[in-house]
ROSE-4610 file (N, C-alpha, C; in Angstrom, 1 decimal, always signed):
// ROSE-4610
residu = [X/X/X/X/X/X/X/X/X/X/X/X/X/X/X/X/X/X/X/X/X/X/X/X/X/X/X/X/X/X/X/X/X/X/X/X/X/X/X/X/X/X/X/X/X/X/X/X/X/X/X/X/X/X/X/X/X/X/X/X/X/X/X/X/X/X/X/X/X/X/X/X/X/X/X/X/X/X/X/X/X/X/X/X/X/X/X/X/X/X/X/X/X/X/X/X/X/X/X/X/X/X/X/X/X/X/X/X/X/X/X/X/X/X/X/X/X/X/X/X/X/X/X/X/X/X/X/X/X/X/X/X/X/X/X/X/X/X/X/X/X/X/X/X/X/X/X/X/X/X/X/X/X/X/X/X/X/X/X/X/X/X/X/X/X/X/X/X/X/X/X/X/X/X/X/X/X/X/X/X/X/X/X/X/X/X/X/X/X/X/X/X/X/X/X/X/X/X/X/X/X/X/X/X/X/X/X/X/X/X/X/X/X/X/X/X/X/X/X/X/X/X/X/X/X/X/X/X/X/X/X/X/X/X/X/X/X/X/X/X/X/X/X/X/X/X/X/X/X/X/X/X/X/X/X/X/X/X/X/X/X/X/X/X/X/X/X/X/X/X/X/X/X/X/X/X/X/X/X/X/X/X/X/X/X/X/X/X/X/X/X/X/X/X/X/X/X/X/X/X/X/X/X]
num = [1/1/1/2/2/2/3/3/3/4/4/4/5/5/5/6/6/6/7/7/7/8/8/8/9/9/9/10/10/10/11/11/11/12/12/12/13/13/13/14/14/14/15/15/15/16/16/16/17/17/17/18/18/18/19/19/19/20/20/20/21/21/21/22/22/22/23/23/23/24/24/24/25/25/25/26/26/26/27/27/27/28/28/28/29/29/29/30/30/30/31/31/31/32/32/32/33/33/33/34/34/34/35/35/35/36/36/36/37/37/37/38/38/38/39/39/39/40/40/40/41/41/41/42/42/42/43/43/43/44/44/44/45/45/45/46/46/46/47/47/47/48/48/48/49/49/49/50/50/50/51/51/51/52/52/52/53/53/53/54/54/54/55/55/55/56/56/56/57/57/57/58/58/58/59/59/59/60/60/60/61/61/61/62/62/62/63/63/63/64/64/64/65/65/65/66/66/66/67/67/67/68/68/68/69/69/69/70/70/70/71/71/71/72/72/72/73/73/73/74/74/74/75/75/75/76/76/76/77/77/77/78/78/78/79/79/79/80/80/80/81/81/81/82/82/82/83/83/83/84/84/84/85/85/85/86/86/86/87/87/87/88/88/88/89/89/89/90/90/90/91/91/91/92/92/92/93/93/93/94/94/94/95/95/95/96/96/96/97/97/97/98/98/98/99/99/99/100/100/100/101/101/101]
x = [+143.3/+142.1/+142.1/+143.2/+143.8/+142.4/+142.7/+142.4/+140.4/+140.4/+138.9/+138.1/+138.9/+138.7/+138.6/+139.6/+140.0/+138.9/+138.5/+137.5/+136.0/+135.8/+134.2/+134.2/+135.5/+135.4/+135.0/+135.7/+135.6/+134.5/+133.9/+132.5/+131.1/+131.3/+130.8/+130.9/+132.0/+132.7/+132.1/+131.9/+131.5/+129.8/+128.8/+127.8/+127.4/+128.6/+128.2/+127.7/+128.5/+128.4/+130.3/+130.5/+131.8/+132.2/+133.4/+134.0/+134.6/+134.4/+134.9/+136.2/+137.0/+138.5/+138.9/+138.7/+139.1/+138.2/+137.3/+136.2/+137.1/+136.4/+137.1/+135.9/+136.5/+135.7/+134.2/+134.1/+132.8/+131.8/+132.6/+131.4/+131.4/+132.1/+132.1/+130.3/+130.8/+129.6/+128.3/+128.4/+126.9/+126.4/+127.5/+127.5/+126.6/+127.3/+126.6/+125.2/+125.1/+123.7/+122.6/+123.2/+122.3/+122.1/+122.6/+122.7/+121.8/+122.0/+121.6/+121.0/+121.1/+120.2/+121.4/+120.2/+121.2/+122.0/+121.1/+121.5/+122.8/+123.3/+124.8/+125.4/+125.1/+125.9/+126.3/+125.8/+125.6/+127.1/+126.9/+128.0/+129.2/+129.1/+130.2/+131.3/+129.9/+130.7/+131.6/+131.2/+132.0/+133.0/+133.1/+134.9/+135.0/+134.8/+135.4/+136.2/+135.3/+135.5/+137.1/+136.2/+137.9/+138.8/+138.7/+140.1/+140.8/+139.9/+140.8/+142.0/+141.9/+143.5/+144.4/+144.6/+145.3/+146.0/+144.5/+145.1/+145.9/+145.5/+145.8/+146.6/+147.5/+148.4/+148.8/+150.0/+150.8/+150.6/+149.4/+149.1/+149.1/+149.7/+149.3/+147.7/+147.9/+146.4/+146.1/+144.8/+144.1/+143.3/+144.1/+143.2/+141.8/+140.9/+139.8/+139.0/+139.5/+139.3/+139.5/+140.1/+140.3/+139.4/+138.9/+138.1/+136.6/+136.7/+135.1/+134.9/+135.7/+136.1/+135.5/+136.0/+135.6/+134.5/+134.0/+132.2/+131.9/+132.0/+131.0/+131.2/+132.2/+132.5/+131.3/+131.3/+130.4/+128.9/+128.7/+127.7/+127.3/+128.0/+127.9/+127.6/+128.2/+128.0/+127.0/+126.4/+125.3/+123.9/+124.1/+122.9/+123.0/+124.1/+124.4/+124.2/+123.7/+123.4/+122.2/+121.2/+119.9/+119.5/+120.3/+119.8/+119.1/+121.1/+120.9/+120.0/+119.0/+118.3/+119.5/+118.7/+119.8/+120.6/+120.4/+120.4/+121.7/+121.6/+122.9/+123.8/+123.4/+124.8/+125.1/+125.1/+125.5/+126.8/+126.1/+127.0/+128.1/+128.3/+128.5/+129.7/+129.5/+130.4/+131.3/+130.6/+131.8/+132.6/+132.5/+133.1/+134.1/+134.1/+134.6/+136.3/+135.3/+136.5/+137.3/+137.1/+138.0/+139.3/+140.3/+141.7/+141.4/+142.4/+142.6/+143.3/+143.0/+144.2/+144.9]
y = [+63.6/+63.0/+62.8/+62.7/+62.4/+64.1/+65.0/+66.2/+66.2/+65.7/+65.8/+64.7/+63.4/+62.5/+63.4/+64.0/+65.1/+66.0/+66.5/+67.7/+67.2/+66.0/+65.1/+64.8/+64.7/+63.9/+65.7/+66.9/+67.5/+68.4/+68.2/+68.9/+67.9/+66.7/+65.8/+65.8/+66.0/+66.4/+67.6/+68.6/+70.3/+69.8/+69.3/+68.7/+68.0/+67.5/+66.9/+65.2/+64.8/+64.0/+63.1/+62.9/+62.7/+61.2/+61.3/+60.2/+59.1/+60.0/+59.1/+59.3/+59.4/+59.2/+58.2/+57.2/+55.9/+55.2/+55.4/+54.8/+54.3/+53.2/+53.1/+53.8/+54.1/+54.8/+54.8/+53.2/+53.0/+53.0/+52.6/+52.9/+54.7/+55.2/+57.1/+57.2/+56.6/+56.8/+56.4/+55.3/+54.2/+55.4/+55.8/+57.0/+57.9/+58.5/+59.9/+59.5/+58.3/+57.9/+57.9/+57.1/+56.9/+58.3/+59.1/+60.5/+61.2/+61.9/+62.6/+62.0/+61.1/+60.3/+59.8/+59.3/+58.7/+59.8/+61.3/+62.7/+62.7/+62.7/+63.0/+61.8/+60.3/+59.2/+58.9/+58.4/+58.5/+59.1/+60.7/+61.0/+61.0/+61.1/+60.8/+59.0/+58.1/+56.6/+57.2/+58.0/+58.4/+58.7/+59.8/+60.1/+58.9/+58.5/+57.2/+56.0/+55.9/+54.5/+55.5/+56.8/+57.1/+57.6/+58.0/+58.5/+57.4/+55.9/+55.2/+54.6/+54.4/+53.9/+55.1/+56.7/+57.5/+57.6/+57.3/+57.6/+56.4/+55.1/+53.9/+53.5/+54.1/+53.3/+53.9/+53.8/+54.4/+54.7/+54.1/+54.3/+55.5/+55.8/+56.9/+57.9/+59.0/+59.7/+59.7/+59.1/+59.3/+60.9/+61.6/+63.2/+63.7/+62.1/+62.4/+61.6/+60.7/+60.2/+61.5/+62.2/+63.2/+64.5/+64.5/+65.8/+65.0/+63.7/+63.2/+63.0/+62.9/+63.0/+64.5/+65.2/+66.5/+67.0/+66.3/+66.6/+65.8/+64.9/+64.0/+64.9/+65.2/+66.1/+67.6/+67.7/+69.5/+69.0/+67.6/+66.9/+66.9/+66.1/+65.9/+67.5/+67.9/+69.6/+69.8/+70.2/+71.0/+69.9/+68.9/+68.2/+68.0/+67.9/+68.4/+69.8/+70.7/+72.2/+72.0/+71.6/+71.1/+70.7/+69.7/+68.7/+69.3/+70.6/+71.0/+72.1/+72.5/+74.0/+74.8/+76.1/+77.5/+77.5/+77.0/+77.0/+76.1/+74.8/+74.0/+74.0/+74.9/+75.4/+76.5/+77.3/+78.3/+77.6/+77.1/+75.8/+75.0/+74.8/+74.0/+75.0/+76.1/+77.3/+77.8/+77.3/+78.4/+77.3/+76.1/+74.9/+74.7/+75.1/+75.1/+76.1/+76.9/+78.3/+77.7/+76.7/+76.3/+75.5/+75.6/+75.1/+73.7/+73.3/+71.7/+71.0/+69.3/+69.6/+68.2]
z = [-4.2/-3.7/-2.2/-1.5/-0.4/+0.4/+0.1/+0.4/+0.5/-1.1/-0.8/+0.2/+0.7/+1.6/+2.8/+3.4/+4.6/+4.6/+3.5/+3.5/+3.9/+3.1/+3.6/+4.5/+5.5/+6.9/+7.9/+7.5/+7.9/+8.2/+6.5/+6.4/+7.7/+7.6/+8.2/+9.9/+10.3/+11.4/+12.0/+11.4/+11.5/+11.8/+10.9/+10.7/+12.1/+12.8/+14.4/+13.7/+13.1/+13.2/+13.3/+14.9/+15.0/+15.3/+15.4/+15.7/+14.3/+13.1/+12.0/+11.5/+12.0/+11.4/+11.7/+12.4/+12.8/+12.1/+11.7/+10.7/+9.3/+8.7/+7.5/+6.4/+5.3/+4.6/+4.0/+4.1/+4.3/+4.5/+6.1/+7.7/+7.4/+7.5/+7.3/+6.3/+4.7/+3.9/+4.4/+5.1/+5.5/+6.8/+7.6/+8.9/+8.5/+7.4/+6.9/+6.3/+5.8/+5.1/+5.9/+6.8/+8.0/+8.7/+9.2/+9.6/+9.1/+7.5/+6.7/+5.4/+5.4/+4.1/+3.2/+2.2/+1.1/+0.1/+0.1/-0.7/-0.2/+1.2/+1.4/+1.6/+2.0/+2.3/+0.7/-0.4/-1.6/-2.1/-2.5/-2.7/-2.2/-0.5/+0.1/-0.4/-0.2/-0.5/-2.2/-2.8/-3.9/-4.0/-2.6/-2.5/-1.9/-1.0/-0.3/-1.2/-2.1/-3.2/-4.2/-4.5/-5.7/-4.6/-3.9/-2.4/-2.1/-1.8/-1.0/-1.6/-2.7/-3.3/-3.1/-3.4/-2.8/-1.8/-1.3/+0.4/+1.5/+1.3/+1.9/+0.8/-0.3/-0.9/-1.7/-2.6/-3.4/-5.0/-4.9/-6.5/-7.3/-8.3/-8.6/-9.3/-8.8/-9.2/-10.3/-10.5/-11.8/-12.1/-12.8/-12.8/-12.5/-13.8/-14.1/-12.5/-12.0/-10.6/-9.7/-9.8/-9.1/-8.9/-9.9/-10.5/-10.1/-10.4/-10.0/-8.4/-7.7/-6.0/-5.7/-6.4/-5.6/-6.1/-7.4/-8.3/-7.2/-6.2/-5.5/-4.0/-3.5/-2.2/-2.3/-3.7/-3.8/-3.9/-4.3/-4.3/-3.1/-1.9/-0.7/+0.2/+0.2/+0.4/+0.3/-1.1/-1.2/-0.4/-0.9/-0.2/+1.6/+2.2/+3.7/+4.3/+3.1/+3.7/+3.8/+2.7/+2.7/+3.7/+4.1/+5.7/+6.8/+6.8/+8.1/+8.4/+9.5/+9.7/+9.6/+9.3/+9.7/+10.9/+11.7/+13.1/+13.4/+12.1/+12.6/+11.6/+10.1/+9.5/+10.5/+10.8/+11.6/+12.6/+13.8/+14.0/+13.8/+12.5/+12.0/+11.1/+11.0/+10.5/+11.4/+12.9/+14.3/+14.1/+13.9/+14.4/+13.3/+12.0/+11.2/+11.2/+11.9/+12.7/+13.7/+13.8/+15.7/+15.1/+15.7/+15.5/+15.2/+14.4/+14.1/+15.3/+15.5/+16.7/+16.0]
């Protein structure tokens, strides 16, 4: 779940909407709500809510938690393509290409 957390922040990140890795997972979801609507803040608070015990602590993974993390990440996805014009997935794809640092 740890992964699909990384990947919303990433997809979000790419989207130009920065500065949320120091964010706690919330502020990230209410971010993107505010940003892009409730279509992508919505599903995002979804990974947020089943990621954060993963990620901030040792519990172990629940499968079906796990599987519903990434039904809400593809959720968040498809309604963040919608948002953006052609012009800022494009964008949003070079940026995707650029080194991690």
């Amino acid at each position: 779940m740890e992964g699909a957390w990384r990947e919303a922040l990433d997809e979000l990140s790419e989207a130009d909407l920065a500065g949320l890795t120091p964010m706690a997972p919330s502020d990230v979801a209410a971010a993107a709500s505010e940003r892009f609507g409730p279509e992508v803040g919505a599903p995002v608070a979804g990974v947020a809510t089943l990621s954060t015990p993963a990620v901030f602590s040792s519990a172990p993974v629940d499968p079906m938690s796990a599987d519903e993390a990434w039904r809400n990440l593809e959720t968040a996805r498809a309604a963040l393509r919608r948002k953006l014009s052609p012009r800022q997935r494009l964008v949003a794809t070079v940026r995707s290409l650029r080194p991690r640092r």
